[in-house]
C-alpha positions in Angstrom: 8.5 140.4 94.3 7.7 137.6 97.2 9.2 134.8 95.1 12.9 137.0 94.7 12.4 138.1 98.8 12.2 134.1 99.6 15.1 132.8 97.1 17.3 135.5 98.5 16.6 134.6 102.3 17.1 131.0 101.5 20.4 131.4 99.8 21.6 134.0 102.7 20.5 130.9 105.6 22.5 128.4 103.4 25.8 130.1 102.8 26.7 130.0 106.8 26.0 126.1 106.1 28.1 125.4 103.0 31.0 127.3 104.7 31.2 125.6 107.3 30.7 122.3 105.1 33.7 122.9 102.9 35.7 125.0 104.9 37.5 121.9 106.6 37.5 120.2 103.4 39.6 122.8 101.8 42.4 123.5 104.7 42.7 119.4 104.6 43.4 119.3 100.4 45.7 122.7 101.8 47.4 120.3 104.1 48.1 117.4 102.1 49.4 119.3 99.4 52.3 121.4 101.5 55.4 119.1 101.0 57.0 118.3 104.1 60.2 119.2 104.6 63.6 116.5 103.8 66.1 116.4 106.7 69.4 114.1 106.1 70.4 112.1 108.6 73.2 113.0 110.3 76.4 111.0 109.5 77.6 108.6 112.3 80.5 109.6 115.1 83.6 108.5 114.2 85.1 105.9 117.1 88.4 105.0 116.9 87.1 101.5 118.4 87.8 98.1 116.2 90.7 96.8 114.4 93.2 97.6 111.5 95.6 96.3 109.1 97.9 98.5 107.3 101.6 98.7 105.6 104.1 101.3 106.4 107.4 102.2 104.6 110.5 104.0 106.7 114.3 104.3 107.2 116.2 103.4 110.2 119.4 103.5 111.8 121.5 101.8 113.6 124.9 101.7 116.5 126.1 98.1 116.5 128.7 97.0 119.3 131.2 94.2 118.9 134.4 92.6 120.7 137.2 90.8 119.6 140.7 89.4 120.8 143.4 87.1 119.3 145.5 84.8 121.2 148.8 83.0 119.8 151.2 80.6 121.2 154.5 80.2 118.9 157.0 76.9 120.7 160.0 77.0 118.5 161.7 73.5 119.1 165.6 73.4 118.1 167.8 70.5 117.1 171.4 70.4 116.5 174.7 67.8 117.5 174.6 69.7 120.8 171.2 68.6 122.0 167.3 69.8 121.3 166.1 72.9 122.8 162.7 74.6 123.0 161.1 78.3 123.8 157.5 79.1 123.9 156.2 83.1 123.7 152.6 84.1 123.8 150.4 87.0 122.5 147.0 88.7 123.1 145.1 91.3 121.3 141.6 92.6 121.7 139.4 95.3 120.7 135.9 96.8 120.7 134.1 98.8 118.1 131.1 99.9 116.1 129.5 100.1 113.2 126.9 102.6 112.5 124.3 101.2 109.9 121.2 102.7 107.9 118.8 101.7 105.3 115.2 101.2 104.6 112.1 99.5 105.6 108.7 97.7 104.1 106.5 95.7 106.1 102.9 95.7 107.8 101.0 95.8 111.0 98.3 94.8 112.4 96.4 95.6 116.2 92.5 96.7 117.8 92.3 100.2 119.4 89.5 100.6 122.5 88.1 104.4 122.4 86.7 105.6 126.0 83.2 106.8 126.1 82.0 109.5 128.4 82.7 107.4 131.3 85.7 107.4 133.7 88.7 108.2 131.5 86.5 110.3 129.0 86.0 110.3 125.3 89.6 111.6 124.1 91.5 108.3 125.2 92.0 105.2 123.4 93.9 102.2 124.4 95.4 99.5 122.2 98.2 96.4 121.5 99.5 96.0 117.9 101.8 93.9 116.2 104.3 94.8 113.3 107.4 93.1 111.3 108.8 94.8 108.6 111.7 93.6 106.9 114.8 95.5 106.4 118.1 96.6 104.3 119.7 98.4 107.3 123.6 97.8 106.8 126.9 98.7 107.5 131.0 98.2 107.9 133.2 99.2 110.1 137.2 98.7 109.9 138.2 96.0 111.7 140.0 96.9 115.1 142.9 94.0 114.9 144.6 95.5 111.6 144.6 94.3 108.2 143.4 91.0 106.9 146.3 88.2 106.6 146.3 89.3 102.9 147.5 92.5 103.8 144.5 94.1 102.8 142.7 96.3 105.6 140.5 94.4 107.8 136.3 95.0 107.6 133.5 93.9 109.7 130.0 93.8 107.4 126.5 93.2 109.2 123.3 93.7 107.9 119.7 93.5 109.7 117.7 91.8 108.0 113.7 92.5 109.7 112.5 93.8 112.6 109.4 93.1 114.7 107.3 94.1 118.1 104.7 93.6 120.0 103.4 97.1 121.6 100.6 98.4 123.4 99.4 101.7 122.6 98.0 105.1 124.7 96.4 108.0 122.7 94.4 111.2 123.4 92.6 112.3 120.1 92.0 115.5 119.1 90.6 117.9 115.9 87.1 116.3 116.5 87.9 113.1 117.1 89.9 113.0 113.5 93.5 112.7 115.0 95.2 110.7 117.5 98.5 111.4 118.8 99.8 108.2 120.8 102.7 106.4 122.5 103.5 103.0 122.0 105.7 100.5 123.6 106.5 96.9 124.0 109.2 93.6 123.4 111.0 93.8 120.4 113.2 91.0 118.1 115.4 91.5 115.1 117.8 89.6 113.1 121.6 90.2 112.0 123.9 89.1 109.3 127.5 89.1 110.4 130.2 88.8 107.3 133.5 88.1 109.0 135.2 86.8 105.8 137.3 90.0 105.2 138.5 90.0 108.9 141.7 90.5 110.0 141.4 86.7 111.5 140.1 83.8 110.6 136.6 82.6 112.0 134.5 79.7 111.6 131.8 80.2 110.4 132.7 83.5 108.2 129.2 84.4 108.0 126.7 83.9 110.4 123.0 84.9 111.9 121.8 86.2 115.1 118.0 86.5 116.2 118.0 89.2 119.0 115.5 89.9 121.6 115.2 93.5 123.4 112.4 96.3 124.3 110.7 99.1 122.4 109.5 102.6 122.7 108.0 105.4 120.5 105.2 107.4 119.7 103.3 109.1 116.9 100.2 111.0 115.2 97.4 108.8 113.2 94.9 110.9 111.6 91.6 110.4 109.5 91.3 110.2 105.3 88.8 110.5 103.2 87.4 107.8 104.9 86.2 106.2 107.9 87.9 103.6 106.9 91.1 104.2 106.1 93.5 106.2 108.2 97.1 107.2 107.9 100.3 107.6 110.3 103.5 109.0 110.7 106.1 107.3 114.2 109.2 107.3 115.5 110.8 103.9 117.3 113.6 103.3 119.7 115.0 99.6 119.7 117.1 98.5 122.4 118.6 94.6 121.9 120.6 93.6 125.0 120.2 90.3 124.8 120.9 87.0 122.4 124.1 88.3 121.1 126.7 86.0 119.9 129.8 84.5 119.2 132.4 82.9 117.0 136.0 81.5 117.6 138.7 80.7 114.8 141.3 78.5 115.9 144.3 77.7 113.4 147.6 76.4 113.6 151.0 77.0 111.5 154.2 75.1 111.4 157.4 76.0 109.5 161.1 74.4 109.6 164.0 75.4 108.7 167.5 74.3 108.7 170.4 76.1 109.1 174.3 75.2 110.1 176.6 76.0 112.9 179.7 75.2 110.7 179.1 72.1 109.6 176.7 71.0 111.8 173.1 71.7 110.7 170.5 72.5 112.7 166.8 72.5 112.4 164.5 75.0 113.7 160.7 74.3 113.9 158.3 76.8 114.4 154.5 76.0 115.6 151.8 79.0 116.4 148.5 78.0 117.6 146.3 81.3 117.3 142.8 81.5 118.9 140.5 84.3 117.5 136.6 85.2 119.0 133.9 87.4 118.0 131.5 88.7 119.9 128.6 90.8 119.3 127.3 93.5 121.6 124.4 95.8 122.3 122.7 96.8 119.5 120.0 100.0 119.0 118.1 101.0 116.0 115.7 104.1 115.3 113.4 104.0 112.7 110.7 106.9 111.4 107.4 104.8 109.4 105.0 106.6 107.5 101.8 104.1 106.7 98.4 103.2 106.5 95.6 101.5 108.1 92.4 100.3 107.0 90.1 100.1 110.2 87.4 97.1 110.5 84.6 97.2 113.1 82.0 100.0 113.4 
């Protein structure tokens, strides 16, 4: 009875003892063994800051101005038994007109874009300069102002633009969280022409000939984020205005016919000469294209 009295006491004093033994022992296993929760990292902001290179495909349209005038001098120079004898008459024609072109467009671009941070002008606006040349199929003919061609067939003035190219800085306020940027653009500006004159009504020399023309730029557009960072797309519309480098050609040719006739027996001889003078000019040109593209951005 004194031996079960003793064991019981001694188990009772060292229960407080092993609790407090393994009770921090346990909760620590407890602890290591609760998995910890998995967080992704969020992605990064998008910055429309670095640069791009892209291509873009469009149509465009165009208002071509032009001039031209013909000058003649005809002497008709008589002889006969009673003496010689002369008269000289003169002529001048001239014209404007226009031809209205269209056709398509392929080329590229390339430029670095500048977003704001939270700063002074805020986080919506970016700044940038690009650079594009796309060549072009833009073409058209217009009736030729003078009349028919000398072989009576009627008259035609063909030109075709053959690329165009700029160099245009860039203003933009983004929007949609920083996935779109709506922007205007504008710049200097340089195409080139292909004049066919060999179905004129005159002659000119050279019949077909090239211009490089120099001018200013202004449009605007939307660019907007794909499936990728990387890669973005855009849809523009551009105004060209070439008033300067235009050209011009001159055709200068000269007839001479005789004849002989008879005032009774007498004969007399009649010779014609006409010197004619012909120029071409070109004159203000304007084109409007719409470009649909893409861009793949470098940079962070």
């Amino acid at each position: 009875m004194k031996k079960s009295v003793a064991l019981g006491a001694l188990l009772a004093s060292a229960s407080p003892i092993a609790l407090l033994i393994g009770g921090p022992a346990t909760a620590a296993d407890l602890a290591l063994k609760t998995p910890r929760p998995m967080y992704a990292p969020p992605p990064p902001a998008f910055s429309w800051t670095g640069c791009y290179v892209g291509a873009h495909v469009g149509w465009g349209w165009g208002r071509n101005n032009f001039s031209e005038s013909s000058s003649s001098t005809t002497t008709v120079v008589t002889v006969s038994s009673a003496g010689t004898g002369s008269t000289t008459s003169s002529s001048f024609r001239s014209a404007s007109s226009r031809i209205d072109s269209s056709g398509g467009l392929f080329g590229g671009q390339v430029g670095c874009n500048y977003q704001f941070g939270s700063g002074w002008a805020g986080s919506n606006w970016v700044v940038g300069i690009q650079g594009d040349f796309a060549g072009t199929d833009i073409n058209g003919t217009a009736n030729d102002p003078l009349g028919p061609s000398a072989s009576g067939a009627g008259g035609a003035i063909r030109l075709k633009t053959e690329w165009l190219a700029s160099v245009t800085a860039r203003l933009g306020v983004t929007a949609f969280d920083n996935q779109a940027l709506f922007y205007i653009k504008g710049g200097g500006a340089w195409d080139r022409n292909k004049w066919d004159l060999s179905s004129a009504a005159n002659a000119f020399n050279p019949a077909v000939f090239s211009e490089t023309r120099s001018g200013w730029t202004i449009g605007g557009g939307a660019e907007w984020v794909l499936w990728s960072p990387r890669w973005t797309a855009f849809v523009e519309f551009n105004y060209y205005d070439f008033r300067h480098g235009g050209s011009s050609v001159t055709g200068n040719s000269t007839s001479t016919s005789t004849g002989v006739g008879f005032s009774g027996t007498a004969p007399i001889i009649t010779t014609t000469t006409t010197t004619t003078h012909n120029i071409f000019s070109t004159g203000s040109q304007q084109i409007e294209t719409v470009k649909v593209g893409v861009n793949y951005k470098f940079g962070p």
